[in-house]
N, C-alpha and C positions, 0 to 999 in steps of 0.2 A: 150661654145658651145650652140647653141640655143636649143630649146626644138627637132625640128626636125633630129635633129643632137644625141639628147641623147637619143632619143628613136630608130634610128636606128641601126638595125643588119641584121645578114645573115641569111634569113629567105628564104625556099625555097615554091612550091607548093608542096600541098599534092603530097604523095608518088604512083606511080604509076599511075599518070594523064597525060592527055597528056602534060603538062609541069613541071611533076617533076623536070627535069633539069636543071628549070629555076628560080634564084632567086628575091624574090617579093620585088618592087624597090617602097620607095614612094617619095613624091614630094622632090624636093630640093637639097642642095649639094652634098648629098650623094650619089649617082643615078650614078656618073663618076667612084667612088673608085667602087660600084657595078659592072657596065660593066665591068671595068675592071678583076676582080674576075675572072665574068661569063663566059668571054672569056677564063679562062686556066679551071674551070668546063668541058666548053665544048669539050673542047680537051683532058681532061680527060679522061671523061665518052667515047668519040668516039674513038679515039687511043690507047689510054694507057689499060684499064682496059679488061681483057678476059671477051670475051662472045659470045656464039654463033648467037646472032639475029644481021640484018642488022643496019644500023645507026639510021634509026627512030626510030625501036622499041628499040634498047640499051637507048635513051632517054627516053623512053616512059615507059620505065617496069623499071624506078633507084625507091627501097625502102629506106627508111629513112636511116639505117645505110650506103646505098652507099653516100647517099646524102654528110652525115656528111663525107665520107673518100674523097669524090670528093673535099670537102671543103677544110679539113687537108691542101688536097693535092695543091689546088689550093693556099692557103693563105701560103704554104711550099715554091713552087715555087716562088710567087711574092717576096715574103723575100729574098729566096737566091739570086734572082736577082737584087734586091734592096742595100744585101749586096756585093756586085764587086761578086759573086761564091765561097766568103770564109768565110760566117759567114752567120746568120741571126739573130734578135733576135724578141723574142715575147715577147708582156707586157700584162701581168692580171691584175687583181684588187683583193686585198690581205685584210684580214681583219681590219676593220677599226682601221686609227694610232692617235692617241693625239699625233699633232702637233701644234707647235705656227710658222704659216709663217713669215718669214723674214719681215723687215721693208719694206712697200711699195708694197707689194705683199697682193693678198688676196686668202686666202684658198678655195676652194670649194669644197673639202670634196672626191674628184673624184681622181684625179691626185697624191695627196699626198697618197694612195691608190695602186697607179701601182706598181707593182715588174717587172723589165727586169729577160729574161732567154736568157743566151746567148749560142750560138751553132755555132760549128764548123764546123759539118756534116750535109749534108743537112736531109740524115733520120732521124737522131734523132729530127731535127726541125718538121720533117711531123708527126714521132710516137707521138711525147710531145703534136702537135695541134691537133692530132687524141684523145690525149685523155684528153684537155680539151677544144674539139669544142663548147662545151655549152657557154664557156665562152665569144663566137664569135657571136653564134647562140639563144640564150634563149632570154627569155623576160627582157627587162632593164638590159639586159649584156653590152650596151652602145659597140655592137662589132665591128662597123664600127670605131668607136671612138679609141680601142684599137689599132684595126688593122693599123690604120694613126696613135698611136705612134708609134708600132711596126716596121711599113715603116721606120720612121724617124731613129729611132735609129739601125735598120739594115744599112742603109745607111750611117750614122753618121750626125753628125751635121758638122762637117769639109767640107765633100760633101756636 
């Protein structure tokens, strides 16, 4: 993955601006896996979640901990969708492994790294990213990167 690629994650606007909402997208390949997110964010935050203010201001007034559940919830959804509605799975980055890569292969220190967690239900996939969203969202979480394994292998490689 290129540097742009490895410093991307799900980074939102400050909390209670007028686009909290809205996650900060920078140049490059990344920017497609992003919209796409943004779009079940958004339908989150407007639909789903209780609250007495109209649409703009439910955007306008999201604090940080909505942000992170808008997240969960969005990166819950794309998964089980990913997975046919009967699985999903999410991959972290696990503490660092002593490995010797296979012949012809070269290590990069990242990959050999990931743990899958595999799920059947779709909430325990939303609680489990509810409560390691940093791992998506922090700095050099590499969480756009996870989240494109996590796709793949919710999906399978077969599909």
């Amino acid at each position: 993955f290129s540097c742009a690629w490895a410093a991307a994650r799900f980074s939102f606007h400050p909390p209670r601006s007028e686009l909290a909402y809205a996650l900060q997208a920078g140049q490059g390949g990344t920017r497609a896996i992003l919209a796409a997110v943004q779009a079940h964010i958004i339908t989150y935050l407007l639909f789903t979640r209780e609250t007495e203010s109209t649409h703009l201001e439910r955007l306008c007034q999201v604090g940080r901990w909505e942000q992170g559940q808008a997240l969960a919830t969005a990166l819950a959804e794309t998964l089980w969708a990913a997975g046919g509605g009967g699985r999903a799975v999410v991959c972290l980055v696990t503490a660092p492994v002593t490995m010797v890569p296979r012949e012809g292969c070269r290590a990069n220190s990242f990959t050999e790294r990931i743990r899958l967690f595999e799920f059947s239900e779709k909430a325990a996939a939303q609680v489990f990213l509810s409560d390691h969203i940093n791992s998506f969202k922090g700095k050099g979480s590499h969480g756009v990167i996870l989240f494109l394994y996590s796709l793949l292998f919710s999906r399978t490689l077969e599909r």
